[in-house]
C-alpha positions, 0 to 999 in steps of 0.5 A: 661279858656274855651277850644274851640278847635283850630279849628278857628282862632281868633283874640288873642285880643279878651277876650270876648267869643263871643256868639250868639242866633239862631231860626229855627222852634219854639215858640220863647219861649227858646229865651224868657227865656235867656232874662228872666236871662239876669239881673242875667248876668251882673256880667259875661258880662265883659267876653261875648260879643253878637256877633250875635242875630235876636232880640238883635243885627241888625248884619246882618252877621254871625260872627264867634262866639265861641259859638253858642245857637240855639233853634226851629227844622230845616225844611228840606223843608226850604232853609232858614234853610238849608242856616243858619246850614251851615253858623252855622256849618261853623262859630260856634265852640260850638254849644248848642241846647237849648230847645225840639225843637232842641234838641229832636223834642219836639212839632215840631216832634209831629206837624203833629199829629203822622200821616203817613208822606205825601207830603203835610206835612213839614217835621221837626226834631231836630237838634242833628239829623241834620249830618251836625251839629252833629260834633259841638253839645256839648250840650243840654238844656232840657224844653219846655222852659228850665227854667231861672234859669237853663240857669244861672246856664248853662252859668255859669258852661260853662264858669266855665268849671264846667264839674260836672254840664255840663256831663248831658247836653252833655250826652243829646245832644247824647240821641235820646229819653228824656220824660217820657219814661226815667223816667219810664225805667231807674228810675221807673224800675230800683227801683231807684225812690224816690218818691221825684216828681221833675218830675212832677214840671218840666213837662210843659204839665202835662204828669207827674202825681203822685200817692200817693198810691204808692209814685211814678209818673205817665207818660201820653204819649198822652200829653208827648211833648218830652222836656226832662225836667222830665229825666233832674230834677229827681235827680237819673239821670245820676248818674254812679250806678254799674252793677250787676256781675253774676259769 
């Protein structure tokens, strides 16, 4: 049984976990990678109802939903935007970024071309960075898109309550800065890297690369787009390895 918190109060007729699919700012293609699974999901559709969906239901409403998936960066600039995280942070128990661009900044943050801030400009940022949100963010799904197959897996864990599995998600929804950079500092660095190269095939921009003289990956930070996929495949991640003790 999955804890939501007793901060809401729903019907106790209600079994179904009911769910719902949001857009900010973004390509749409996260949104694109749920509908990619979602004939993996009939075996747990008898537990999940589809409360709320621009694309898949013609509610026009928000319900109150026990969790809410949301992908894209907010604009500030936005009304709409501001209007729809205070309806999320009102309605939603859990809420999952899903994506770079919700979770990171990804190619939101980067979209004005790394130039100084100016008035003209819209300004975006992820939404774990959003105050009025962060009390509801559990947690984050890394890619640029994620991938399917890791949504599965995702939604199954949550349902199953399968902490093992979801610890690096949530421990990403508190992360300010997953690319490459994380490979190179805290698994490059460190010595822990293997050379196994899961990095490099799940980067989607190719800011990863390998070098088979030294067995080891390379990072490109000009084509890095900031998805979090590379620290989130590499197996060495997240793993508790001890401190070293000086006496």
């Amino acid at each position: 049984m999955f804890f939501f918190g007793d901060n809401f109060d729903f019907d106790s007729s209600d079994i179904k976990i009911k769910i719902g699919f949001f857009h900010f700012s973004s390509c749409s293609g996260c949104q694109v990678a749920f509908l990619d699974m979602f004939e993996d999901l009939v075996e747990i559709l008898d537990t999940v109802e589809l409360a709320y969906s621009s694309w898949l239901t013609k509610k026009r409403e928000i319900p109150k939903l026990h969790i809410a998936f949301v992908e894209g960066a907010l604009c500030i600039e936005d009304k709409r935007h501001l209007n729809l995280a205070k309806e999320l942070a009102e309605k939603a128990n859990i809420i999952v970024t899903v994506g770079g661009c919700a979770s990171f900044g990804g190619v939101r943050r980067l979209s004005i071309g790394n130039q100084a801030p100016q008035p003209s400009h819209q300004s975006f940022i992820p939404l774990t960075e959003v105050e009025l949100l962060r009390p509801k963010i559990k947690y984050a799904i890394p890619g640029c898109p994620p991938n399917p197959s890791l949504l599965y897996n995702f939604m199954i864990a949550l349902l199953e309550v399968n902490d093992d599995f979801l610890q690096p998600f949530e421990f990403m929804a508190n992360s300010k800065d997953a690319s490459g950079y994380d490979i190179v500092k805290e698994i490059i660095n460190k010595g822990l890297c293997t050379g196994c190269g899961t990095c490099v095939t799940a980067c989607s921009s190719q800011a990863m690369g390998f070098n088979f003289q030294y067995n080891k990956p390379t990072f490109n930070p000009e084509l890095c787009v900031h998805c979090g996929s590379c620290l989130a495949a590499c197996p060495q991640s997240f793993k508790p390895y001890p401190q070293p003790v000086y006496s």
